[in-house]
C-alpha positions in Angstrom: 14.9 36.5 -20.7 14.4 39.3 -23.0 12.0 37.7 -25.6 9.8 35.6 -23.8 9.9 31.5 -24.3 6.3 30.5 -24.9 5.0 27.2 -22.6 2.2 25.3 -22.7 1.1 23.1 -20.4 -2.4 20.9 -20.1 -3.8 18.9 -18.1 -6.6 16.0 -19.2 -10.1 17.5 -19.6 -12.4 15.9 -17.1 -15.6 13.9 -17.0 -18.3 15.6 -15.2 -20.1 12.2 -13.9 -19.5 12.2 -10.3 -18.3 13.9 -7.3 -15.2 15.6 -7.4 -12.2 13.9 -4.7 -8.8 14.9 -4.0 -7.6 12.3 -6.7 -9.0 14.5 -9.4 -7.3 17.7 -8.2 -3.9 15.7 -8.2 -3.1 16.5 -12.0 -4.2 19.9 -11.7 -2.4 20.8 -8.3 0.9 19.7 -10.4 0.3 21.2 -13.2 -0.7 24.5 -11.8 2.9 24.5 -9.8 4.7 23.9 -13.2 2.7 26.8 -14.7 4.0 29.1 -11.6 6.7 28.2 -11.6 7.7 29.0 -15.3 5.7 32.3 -15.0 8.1 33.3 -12.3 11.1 32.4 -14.8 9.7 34.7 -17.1 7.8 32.3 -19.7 4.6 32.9 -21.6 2.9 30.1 -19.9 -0.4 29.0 -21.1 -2.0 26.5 -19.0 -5.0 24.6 -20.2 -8.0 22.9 -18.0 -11.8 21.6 -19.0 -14.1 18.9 -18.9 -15.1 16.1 -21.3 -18.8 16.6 -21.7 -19.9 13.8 -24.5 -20.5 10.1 -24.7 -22.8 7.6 -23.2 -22.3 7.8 -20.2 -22.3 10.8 -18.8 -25.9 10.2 -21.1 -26.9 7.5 -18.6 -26.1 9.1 -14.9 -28.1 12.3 -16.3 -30.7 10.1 -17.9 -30.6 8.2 -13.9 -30.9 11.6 -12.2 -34.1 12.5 -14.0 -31.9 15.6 -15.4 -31.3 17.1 -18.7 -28.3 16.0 -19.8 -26.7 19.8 -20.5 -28.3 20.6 -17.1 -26.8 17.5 -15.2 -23.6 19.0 -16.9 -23.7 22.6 -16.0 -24.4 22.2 -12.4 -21.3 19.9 -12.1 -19.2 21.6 -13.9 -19.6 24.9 -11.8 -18.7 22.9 -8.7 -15.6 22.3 -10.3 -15.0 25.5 -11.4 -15.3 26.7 -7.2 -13.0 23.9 -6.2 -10.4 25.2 -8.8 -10.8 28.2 -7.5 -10.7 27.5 -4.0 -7.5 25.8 -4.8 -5.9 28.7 -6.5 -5.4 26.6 -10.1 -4.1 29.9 -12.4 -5.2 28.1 -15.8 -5.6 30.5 -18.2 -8.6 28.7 -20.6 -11.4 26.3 -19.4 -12.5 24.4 -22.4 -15.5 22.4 -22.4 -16.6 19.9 -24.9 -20.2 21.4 -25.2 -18.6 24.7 -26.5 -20.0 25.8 -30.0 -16.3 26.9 -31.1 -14.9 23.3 -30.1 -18.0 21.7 -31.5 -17.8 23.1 -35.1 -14.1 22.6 -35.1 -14.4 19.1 -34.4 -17.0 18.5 -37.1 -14.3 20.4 -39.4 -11.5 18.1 -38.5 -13.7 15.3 -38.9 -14.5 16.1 -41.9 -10.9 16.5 -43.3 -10.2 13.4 -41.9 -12.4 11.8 -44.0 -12.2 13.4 -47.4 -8.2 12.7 -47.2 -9.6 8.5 -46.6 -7.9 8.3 -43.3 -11.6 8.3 -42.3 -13.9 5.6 -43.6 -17.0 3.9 -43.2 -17.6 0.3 -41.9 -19.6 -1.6 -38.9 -17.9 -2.3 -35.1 -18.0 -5.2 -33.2 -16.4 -5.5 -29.8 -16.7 -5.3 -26.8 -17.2 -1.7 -25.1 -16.6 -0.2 -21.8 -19.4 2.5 -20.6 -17.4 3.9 -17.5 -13.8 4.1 -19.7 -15.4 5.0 -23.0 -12.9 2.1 -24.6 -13.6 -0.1 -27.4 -11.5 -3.2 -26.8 -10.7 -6.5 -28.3 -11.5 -9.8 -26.8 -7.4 -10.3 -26.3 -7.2 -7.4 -24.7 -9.8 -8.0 -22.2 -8.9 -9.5 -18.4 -10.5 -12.0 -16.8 -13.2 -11.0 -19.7 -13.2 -7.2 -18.1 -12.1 -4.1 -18.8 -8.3 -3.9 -18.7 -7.9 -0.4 -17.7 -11.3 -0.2 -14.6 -11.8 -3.8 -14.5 -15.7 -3.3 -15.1 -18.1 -5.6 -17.0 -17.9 -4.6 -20.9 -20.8 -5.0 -23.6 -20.7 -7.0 -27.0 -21.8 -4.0 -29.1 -22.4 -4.2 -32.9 -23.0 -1.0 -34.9 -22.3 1.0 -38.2 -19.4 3.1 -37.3 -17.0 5.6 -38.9 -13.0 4.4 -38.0 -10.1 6.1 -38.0 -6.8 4.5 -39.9 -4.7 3.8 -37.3 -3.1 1.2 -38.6 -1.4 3.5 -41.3 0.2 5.4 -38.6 1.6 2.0 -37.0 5.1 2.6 -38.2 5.4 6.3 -37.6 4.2 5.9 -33.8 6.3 2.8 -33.2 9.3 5.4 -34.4 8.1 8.4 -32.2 8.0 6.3 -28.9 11.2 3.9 -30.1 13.8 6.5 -30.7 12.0 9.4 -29.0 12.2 8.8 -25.2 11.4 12.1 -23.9 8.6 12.4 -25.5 6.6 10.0 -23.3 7.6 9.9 -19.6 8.1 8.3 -17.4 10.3 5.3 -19.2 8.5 2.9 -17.6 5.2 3.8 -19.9 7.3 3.6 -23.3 7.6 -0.2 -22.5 4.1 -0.4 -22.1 2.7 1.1 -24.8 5.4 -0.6 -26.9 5.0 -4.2 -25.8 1.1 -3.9 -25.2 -0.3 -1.8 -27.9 2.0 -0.9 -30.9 4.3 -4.0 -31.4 0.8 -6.4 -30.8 -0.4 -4.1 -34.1 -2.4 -0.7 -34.4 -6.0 -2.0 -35.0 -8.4 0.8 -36.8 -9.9 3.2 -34.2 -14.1 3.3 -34.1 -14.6 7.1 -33.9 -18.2 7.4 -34.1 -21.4 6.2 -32.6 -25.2 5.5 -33.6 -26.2 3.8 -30.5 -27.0 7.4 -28.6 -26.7 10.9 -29.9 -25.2 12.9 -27.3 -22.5 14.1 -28.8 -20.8 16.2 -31.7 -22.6 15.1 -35.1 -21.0 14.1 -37.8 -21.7 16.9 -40.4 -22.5 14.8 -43.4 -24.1 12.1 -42.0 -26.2 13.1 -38.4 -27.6 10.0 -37.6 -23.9 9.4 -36.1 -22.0 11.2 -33.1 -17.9 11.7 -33.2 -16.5 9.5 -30.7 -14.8 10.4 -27.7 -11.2 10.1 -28.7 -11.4 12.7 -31.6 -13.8 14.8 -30.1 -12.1 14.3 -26.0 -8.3 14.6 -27.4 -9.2 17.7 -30.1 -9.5 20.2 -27.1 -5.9 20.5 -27.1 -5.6 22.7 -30.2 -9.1 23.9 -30.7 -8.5 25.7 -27.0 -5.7 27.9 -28.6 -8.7 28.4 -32.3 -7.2 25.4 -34.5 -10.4 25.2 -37.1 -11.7 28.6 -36.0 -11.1 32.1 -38.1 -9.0 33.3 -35.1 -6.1 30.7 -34.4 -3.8 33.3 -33.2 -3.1 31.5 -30.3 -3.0 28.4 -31.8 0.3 29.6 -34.1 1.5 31.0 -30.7 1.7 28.1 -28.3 1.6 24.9 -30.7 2.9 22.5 -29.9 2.3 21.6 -26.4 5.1 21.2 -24.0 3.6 19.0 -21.6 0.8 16.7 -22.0 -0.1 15.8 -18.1 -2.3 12.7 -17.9 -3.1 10.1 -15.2 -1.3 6.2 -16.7 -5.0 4.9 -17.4 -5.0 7.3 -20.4 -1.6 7.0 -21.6 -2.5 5.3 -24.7 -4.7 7.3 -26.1 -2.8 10.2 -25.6 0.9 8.5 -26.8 -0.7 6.3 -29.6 -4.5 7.9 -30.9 -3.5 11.6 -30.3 -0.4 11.6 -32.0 -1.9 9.8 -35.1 -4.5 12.1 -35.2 -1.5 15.0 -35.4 0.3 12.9 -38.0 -2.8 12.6 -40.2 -3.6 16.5 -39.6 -0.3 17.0 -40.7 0.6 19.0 -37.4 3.5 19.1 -35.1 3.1 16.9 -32.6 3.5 17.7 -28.1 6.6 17.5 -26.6 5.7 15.4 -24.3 3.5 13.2 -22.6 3.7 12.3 -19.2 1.7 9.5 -17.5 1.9 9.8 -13.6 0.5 7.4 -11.1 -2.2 7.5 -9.1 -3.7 8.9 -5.9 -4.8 6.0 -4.3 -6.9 5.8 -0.9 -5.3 3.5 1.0 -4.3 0.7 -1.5 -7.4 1.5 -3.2 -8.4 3.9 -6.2 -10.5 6.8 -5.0 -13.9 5.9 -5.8 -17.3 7.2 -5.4 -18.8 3.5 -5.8 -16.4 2.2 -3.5 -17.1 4.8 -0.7 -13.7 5.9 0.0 -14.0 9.8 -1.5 -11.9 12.7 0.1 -13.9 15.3 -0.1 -11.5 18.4 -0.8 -13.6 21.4 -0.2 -13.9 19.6 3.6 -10.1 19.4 3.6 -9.0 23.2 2.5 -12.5 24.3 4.2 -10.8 22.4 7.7 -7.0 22.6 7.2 -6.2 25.5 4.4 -5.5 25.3 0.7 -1.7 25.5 1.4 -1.9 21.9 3.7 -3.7 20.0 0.5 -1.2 21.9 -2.0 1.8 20.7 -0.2 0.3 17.5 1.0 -0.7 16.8 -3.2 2.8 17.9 -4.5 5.4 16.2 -1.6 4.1 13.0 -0.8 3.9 10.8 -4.2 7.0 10.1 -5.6 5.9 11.7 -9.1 5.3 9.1 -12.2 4.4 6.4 -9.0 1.3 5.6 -7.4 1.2 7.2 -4.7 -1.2 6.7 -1.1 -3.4 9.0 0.5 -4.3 8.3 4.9 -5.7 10.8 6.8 -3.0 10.3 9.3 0.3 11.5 6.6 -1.9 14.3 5.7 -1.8 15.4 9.2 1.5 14.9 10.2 2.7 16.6 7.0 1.1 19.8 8.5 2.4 19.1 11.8 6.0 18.0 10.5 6.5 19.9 7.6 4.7 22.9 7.7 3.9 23.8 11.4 7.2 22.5 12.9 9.6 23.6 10.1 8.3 26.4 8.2 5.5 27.9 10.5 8.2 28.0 13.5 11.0 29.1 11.8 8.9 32.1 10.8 7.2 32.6 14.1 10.6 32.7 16.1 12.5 35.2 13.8 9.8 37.4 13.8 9.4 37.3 17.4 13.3 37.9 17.9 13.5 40.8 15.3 10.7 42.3 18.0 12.0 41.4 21.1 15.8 42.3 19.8 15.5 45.0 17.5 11.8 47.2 18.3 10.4 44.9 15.6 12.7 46.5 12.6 14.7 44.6 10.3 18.7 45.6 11.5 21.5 45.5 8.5 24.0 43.2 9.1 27.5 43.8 10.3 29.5 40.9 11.9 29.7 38.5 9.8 31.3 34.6 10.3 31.9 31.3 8.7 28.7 29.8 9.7 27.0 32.6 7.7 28.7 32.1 4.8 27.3 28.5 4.9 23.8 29.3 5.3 24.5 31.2 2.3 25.6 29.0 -0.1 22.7 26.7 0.9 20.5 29.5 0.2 21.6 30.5 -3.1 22.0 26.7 -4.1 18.4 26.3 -3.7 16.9 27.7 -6.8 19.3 25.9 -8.6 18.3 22.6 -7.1 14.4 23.8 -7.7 14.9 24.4 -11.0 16.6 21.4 -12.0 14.2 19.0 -10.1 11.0 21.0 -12.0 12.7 20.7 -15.2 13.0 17.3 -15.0 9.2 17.0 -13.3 10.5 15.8 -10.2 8.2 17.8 -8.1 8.7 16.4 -4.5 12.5 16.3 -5.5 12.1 20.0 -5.8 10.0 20.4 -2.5 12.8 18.6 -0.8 15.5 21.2 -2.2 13.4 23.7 -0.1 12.9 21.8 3.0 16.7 21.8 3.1 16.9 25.3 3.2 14.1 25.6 5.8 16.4 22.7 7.9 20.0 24.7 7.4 18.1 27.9 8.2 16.7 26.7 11.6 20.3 24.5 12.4 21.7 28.3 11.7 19.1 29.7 14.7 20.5 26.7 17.3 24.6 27.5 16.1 24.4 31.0 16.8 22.2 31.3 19.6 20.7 34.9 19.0 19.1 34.7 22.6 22.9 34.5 24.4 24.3 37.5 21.8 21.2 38.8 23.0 22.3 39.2 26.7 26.3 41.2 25.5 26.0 44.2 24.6 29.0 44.1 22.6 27.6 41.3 20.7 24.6 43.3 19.3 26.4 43.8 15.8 26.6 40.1 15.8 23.1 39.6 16.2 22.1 42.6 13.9 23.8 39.7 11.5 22.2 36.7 12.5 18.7 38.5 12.7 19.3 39.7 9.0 20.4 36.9 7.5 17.7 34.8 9.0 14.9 37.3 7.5 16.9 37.6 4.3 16.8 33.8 4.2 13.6 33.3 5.1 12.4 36.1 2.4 14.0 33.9 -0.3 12.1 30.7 0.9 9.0 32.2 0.5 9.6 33.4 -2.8 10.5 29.7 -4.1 7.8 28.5 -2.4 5.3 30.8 -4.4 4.4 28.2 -6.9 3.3 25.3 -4.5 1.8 27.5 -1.7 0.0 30.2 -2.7 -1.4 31.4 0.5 1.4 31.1 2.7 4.4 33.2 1.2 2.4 36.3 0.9 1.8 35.9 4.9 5.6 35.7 5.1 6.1 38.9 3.1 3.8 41.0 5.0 5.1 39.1 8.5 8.8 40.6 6.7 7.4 43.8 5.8 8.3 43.4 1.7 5.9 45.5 -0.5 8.2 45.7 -3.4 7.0 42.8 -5.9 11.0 43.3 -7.5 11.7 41.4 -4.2 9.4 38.7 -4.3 10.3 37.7 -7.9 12.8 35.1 -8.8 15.1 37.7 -10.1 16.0 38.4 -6.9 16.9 35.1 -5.5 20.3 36.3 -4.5 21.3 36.5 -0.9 22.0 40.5 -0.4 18.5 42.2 -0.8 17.7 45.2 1.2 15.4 44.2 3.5 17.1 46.1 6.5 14.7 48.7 7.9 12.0 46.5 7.2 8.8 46.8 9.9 8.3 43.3 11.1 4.3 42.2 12.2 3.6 39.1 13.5 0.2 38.5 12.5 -1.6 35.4 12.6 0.3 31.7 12.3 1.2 30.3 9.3 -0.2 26.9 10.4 -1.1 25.7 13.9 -0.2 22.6 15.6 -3.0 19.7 15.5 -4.1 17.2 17.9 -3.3 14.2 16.0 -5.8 11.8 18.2 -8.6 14.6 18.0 -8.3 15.1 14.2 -8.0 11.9 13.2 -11.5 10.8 15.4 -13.1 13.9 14.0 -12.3 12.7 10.1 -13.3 9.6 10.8 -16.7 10.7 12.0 -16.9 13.0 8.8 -16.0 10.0 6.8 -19.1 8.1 8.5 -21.2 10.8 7.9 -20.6 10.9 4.2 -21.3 7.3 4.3 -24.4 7.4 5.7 -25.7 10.2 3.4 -24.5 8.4 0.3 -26.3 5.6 1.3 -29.3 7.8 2.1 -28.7 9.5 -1.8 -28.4 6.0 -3.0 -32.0 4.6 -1.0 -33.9 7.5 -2.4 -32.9 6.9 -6.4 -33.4 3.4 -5.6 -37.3 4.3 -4.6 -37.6 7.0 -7.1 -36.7 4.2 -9.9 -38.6 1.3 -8.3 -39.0 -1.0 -11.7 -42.2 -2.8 -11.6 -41.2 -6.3 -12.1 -44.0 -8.3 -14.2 -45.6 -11.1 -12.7 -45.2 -14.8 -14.1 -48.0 -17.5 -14.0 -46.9 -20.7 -12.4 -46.3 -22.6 -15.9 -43.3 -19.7 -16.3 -41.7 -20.7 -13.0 -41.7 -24.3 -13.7 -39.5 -24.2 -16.7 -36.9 -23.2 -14.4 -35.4 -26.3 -12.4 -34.2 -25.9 -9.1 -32.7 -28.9 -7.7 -30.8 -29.6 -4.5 -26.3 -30.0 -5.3 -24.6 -30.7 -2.5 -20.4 -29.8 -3.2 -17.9 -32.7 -4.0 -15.0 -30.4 -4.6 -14.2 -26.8 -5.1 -10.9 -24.8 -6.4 -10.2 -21.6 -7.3 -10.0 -20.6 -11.1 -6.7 -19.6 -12.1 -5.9 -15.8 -12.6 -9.5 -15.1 -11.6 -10.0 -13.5 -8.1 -13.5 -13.9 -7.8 -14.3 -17.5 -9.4 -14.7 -20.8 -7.8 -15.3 -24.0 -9.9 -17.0 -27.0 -8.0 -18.0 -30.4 -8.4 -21.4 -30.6 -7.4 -23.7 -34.0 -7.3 -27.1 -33.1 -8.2 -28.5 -36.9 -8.4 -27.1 -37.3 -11.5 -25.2 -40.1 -13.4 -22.1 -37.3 -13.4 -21.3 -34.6 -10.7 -21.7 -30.7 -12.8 -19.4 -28.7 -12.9 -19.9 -25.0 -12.0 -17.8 -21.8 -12.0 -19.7 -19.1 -9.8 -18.6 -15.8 -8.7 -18.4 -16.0 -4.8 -14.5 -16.5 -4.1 -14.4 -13.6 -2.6 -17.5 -15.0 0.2 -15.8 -18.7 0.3 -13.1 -20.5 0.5 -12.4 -23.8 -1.8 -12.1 -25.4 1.9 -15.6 -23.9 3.0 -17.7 -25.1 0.3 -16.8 -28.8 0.1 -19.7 -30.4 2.0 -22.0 -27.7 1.1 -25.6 -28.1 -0.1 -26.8 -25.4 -2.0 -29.6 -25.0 -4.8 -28.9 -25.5 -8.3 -30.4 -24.0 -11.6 -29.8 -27.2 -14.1 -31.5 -26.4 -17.0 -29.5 -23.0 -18.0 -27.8 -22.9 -20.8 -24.4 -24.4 -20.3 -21.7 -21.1 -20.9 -17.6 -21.0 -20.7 -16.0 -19.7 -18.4 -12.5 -18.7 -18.4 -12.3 -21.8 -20.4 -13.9 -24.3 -18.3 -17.9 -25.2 -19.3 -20.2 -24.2 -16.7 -23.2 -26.4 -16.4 -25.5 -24.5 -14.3 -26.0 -21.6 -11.4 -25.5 -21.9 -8.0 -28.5 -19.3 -6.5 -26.7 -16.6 -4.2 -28.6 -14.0 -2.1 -27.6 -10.4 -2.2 -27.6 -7.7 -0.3 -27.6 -3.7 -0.8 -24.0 -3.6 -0.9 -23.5 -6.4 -2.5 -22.6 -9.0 -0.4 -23.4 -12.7 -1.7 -25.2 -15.6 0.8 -25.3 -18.8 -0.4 -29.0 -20.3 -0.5 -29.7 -23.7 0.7 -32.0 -25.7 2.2 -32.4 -25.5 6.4 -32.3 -29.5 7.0 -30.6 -32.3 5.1 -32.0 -33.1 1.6 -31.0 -35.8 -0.9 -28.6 -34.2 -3.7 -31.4 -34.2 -6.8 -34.2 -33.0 -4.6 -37.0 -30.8 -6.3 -37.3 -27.3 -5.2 -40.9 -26.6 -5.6 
């Protein structure tokens, strides 16, 4: 292209309060392929990463780690900076939240905000999600949890600056209604429609007085911005928006992709575009939600143990084998499921068996055959002429699967090249021409058109591999960067002459048995020393518990229940309701939390030990009139307490 198309693409800015898994890197790995990719068609790419760096709780796990909060930050931060790095993500800015520029430029937009009234001043009460950073309404709630994590929320009640989104209700109903490309895949337009807008934009709480770690609100300090103006800003104050330079801001504006993980969808479909609207600013292209990265069936989760440590993976298999792994095996937009055991057979599969070999055994025929030089070709046949076609098919495919964002689509245009390149090595046979002399010209063919094609794979690949094709170039003996480019993705180039060296493998073969047993004990390792982490903070923050005179433990009253009946409470996993005769006139009923410990079946019969002078609370709608008293172990596992021999339901504990 002669004037180059500007394209910018981001990915979410991350929050620095935990360790760092292959789930995180899964947005970036796609996002840095779709940058590559359009630098190698010639755009002015500008590809945008960073980390969210404000809010409460990042507060509270610094404020746990007896850490600054800025220090906490920094040291995280720079291990994420290394595993980018280490995984070759070409962004071109890393913003973070604590920067001064991004800082002042929030306060600015703010303060608009505000003096044009689509700001005002009022008090909050909800309920709140710490680990989310989500205000949410009692409807919205499941099961009384957070929708989006499924974590406990917090009644909170505070003065608090909101943000008009009802105004915008119409306008945003409009942009995702007749719109449809600008928020992918289809499936989220539904849900933000049907969940969020239709239901009715509620005003969005967009500051906080309950901590202080965070932007301040200029003109009135005792109050921080909230996350979802100060979070979702990044995407134009990157480029200068609010600064005296916003050169690049008037240069890439507006985004062209928007890459976020589903759980975010809303706030970057519904809060970030009314935020545009009121800025009176174009607004992204679009947004796409993709799916998860899940371990197992299971969402990758430092409290849940199941982490995959990515540094381990690269450090033990090579950046190219997570890449690939990242980008082929989700069907993008989906959920997708990470084993150790697809990882592995990927490499073996994919990249040893299909790539790897078909690079090893051309190389080692152009020696054997030709003194290790590249020969031109000179007989040529119909089975050539196939090979091709599929070969200069395949950008085609590429690009059309990328433009779309169907990146293992895309992958899958390539593996069928590699496929009809090796079927084109077991239809003409080089080792027989080999052995007839007056079938050398016909092999000079097949030994060229074989490199050629194998030349052209690696360039394609460049933007999902970034280790491997350079080893292909050099194993090809290509120097001239004209021939790596996309440019020349024509079969025909001049590669004849070409010095072959075999250097070392692309990928080797792996013991399947031997690696999987040798992740495993990795996995148990990392176990052991989380749980070693997690002991030591538990001693380092031993909390004194107060001791109580004997007339303080006899308000409580513990009596002996013995279970009558017991269900399970409907759309709620983990609550039982019972029946339980505690001498009374009337069996209680009780709703505890142990369904996933007992069975309806297992607890009729049961005597247990009964708090019967709590408060009586609901419960998913049913009044709970008492506590059953669970033990509970470090991990969390609940024991039912009881007495050891048969008592009388209504017996004193004393």
């Amino acid at each position: 292209m002669d004037k180059k198309e500007k394209f910018y693409i981001t990915t979410p800015i991350y929050y620095p309060s935990g360790k760092w898994h292959i789930g995180t890197c899964y947005t970036t790995i796609i996002c840095d392929a779709i940058a590559r990719f359009k630098r190698l068609q010639g755009y002015d790419v500008f590809y945008l990463t960073g980390t969210d760096e404000h809010g409460q709780k990042i507060l509270k796990v610094a404020e746990a780690a007896g850490v600054p909060v800025k220090d906490y930050i920094d040291g995280v931060v720079n291990n994420l900076k290394d595993l980018w790095k280490l995984l070759d993500i070409s962004y071109d800015k890393f913003i973070r939240t604590t920067d001064d520029y991004h800082e002042k430029a929030v306060q600015k937009i703010f303060t608009r905000l505000y003096e044009q009234g689509d700001i005002y001043k009022s008090s909050y009460e909800g309920w709140y999600c710490t680990p989310c950073e989500s205000f949410w309404t009692k409807t919205q709630l499941v099961d009384g949890k957070c929708p989006d994590c499924g974590r406990e929320v917090q009644l909170t009640k505070e003065e608090s600056y909101f943000f008009k989104m009802s105004k915008y209700q119409d306008r945003i109903q409009k942009l995702i209604e007749d719109n449809k490309e600008f928020l992918q895949p289809a499936t989220r337009q539904n849900e933000m429609l049907n969940n969020f807008i239709k239901p009715g934009l509620q005003d969005l709480c967009v500051s906080r007085t309950s901590f202080d770690w965070g932007v301040k609100v200029p003109f009135d300090p005792k109050h921080v911005v909230y996350v979802w103006i100060d979070a979702l800003t990044n995407y134009i104050t990157a480029l200068g928006y609010g600064s005296d330079d916003d050169s690049l801001f008037k240069k890439y504006w507006p985004a062209d992709i928007h890459m976020v993980g589903k759980e975010i969808v809303r706030f970057h479909s519904i809060i970030w575009p009314a935020i545009l609207m009121a800025l009176d600013l174009p607004l992204p292209k679009k947004v796409y939600g993709h799916g998860w990265l899940l371990f197992g069936n299971d969402k990758m989760s430092k409290s849940k143990g199941n982490i995959v440590d990515p540094f381990i993976l690269c450090d033990r298999y090579g950046v190219d084998a997570l890449r690939y792994y990242m980008l082929r095996e989700v069907s993008f937009g989906q959920d997708g499921s990470y084993t150790n055991e697809t990882f592995l057979k990927r490499i073996n599969g994919d990249l040893c068996n299909d790539l790897g070999n078909l690079v090893s055994r051309t190389v080692a025929m152009v020696e054997q055959y030709f003194g290790g030089v590249i020969p031109a070709p000179k007989d040529v046949e119909d089975v050539d002429n196939d090979l091709k076609q599929t070969l200069n098919a395949m950008y085609k495919d590429v690009q059309d699967n990328m433009d779309k964002l169907y990146i293992p689509e895309a992958l899958e245009s390539i593996w069928r090249a590699i496929a009809r390149t090796n079927k084109y090595i077991d239809e003409t046979t080089p080792w027989a021409l080999n052995k007839d002399e007056a079938k050398k010209g016909r092999l000079a063919t097949v030994m060229y058109n074989l490199c050629e094609s194998i030349r052209m794979i690696a360039i394609i690949l460049q933007p999902f591999l970034t280790k491997s094709p350079e080893l292909i170039f050099e194993k090809l003996g290509i120097k001239d960067a004209c021939l790596k480019s996309f440019e020349s993705l024509a079969f025909g180039a001049k590669i004849d002459g070409n010095k072959v060296n075999k250097g070392i493998n692309l990928f080797n073969r792996l013991d399947l048995n031997k690696e999987l047993a040798e992740m495993d004990k990795i996995a148990e390792e990392q176990k052991k020393q989380a749980k070693a982490e997690q002991k030591k903070k538990m001693e380092e923050n031993v909390v004194t518990i107060p001791e109580i005179g004997i007339e303080e433990f006899e308000k409580v009253q513990l009596k002996v229940g013995k279970v009558l009946e017991c269900q399970k409470v409907e759309k709620a996993d983990k609550l039982l309701c019972s029946k339980i005769d505690c001498g009374e006139a009337e069996p209680r009923t009780i709703v505890s939390g142990i369904a996933k410990y007992y069975t309806p079946e297992e607890m009729v019969g049961k005597s247990v030990i009964v708090v019967t002078n709590l408060k009586p609370v609901k419960l998913r709608g049913i009044l709970s009139q008492g506590m059953v008293l669970c033990a509970s172990d470090e991990e969390g596992k609940l024991s039912l307490v009881a007495p050891i021999a048969e008592m009388k339901p209504g017996s004193d504990i004393r």
